[in-house]
N, C-alpha and C positions, 0 to 999 in steps of 0.2 A: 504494500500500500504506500508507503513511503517513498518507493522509486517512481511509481507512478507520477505521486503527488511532485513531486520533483521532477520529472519527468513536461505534467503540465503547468509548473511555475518557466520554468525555463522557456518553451513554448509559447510563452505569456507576455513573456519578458524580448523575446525576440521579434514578436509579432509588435509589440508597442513601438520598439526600435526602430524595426522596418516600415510602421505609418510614418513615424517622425520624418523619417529622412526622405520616405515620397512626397511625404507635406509641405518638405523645407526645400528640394528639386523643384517643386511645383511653382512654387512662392519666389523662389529666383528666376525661373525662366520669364515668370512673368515679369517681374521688376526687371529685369536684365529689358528684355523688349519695350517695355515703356520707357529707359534710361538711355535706350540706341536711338529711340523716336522723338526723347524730348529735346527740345529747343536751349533747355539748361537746366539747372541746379539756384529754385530761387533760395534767396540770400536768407541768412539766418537758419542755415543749418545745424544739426546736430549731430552728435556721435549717437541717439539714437532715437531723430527724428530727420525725415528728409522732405521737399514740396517739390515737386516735376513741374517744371513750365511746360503745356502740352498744349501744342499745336489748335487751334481751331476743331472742331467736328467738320469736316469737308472740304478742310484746306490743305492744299501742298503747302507744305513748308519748306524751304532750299535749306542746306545745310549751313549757309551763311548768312540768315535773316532771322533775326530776331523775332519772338513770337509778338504779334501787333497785340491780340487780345486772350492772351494762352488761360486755358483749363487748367486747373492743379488736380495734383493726386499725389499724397500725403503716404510714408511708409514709417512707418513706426511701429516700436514696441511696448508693448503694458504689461506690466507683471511687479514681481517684487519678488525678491533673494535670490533664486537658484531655479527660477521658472517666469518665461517671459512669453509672449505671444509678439506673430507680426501681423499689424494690419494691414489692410490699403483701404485707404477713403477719400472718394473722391470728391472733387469739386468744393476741398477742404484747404483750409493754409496748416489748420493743428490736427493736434492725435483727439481730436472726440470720436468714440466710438460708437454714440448713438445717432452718427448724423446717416441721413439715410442712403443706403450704396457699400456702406461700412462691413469692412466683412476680415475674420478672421485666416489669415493664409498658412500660418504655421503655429507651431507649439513646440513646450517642452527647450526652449534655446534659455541659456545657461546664464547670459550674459543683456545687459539693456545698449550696450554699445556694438552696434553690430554696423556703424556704418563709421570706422574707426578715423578716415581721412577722405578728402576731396581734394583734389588736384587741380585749380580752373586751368582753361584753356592756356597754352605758352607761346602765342603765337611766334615769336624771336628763335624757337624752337622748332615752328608749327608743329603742335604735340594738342591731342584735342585734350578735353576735360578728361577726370579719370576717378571714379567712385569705388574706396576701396569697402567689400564689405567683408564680416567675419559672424560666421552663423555659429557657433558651436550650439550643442542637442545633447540633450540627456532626459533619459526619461523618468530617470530615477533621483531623489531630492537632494543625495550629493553631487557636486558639481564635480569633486574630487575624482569621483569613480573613476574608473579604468575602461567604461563604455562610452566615452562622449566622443561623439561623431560633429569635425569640423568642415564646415564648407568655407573656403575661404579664396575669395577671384575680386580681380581690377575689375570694374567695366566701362568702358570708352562710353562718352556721350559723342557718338558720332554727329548728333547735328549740332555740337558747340562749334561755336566761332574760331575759322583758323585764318 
């Protein structure tokens, strides 16, 4: 009975793992595309809130023009110790989670800084903007554990100003 019982903790524990990290892939890929789309990185960022200058609904936007009347969409974290969530909210400058469109995209990240630096554009460089983020996941309440899975990538804002 005991092996068993161990047998479906383990299973339990692997399976929670394995949503996390589909949840926290999911949650980048979309932020990653929204962050290649947008126009920039508006000001007053945080290490663990960010606002997307976004293009128009039905508008081309050139890689070199400013958004004339950009959409935002908000990515931040809520949580407190050793368990954080990420949102996305759009149509928002802050982290309110009841504003409506608001929606949970990840779970179980370790940490409230997950967007550790911002790189604007270097033109003198020509180097476009560069978003670094750091997702670390655990699904279990130490952070310490020996299971946390980190996703950790640059992402170019391809339509910043070069």
């Amino acid at each position: 009975a005991s092996l068993f019982t161990s047998g479906i903790r383990a299973q339990t524990d692997l399976d929670a793992r394995f949503q996390a990290q589909v949840q926290l892939n999911t949650a980048v890929v979309k932020l990653r595309r929204e962050a290649h789309n947008a126009c920039g990185l508006r000001s007053g960022w945080s290490t663990s809130v960010i606002t997307l200058n976004m293009p128009s609904v039905g508008t081309v936007q050139p890689p070199d023009t400013p958004c004339t009347v950009p959409s935002t969409i908000t990515w931040c974290t809520v949580g407190s110790g050793f368990r954080y969530a990420l949102w996305r909210i759009p149509n928002s400058t802050t982290c309110t989670t009841t504003v409506a469109g608001a929606r949970t995209y990840a779970d179980y990240i370790t940490i409230a800084a997950v967007f550790p630096t911002y790189s604007p554009t270097n033109i003198a460089n020509s180097t476009l903007a560069k978003l670094h983020i750091r997702f670390p996941i655990n699904v279990k309440s130490n952070a310490a554990a020996t299971s946390v899975y980190t996703l950790d990538d640059d992402i170019a804002m391809r339509n910043s100003t070069m």
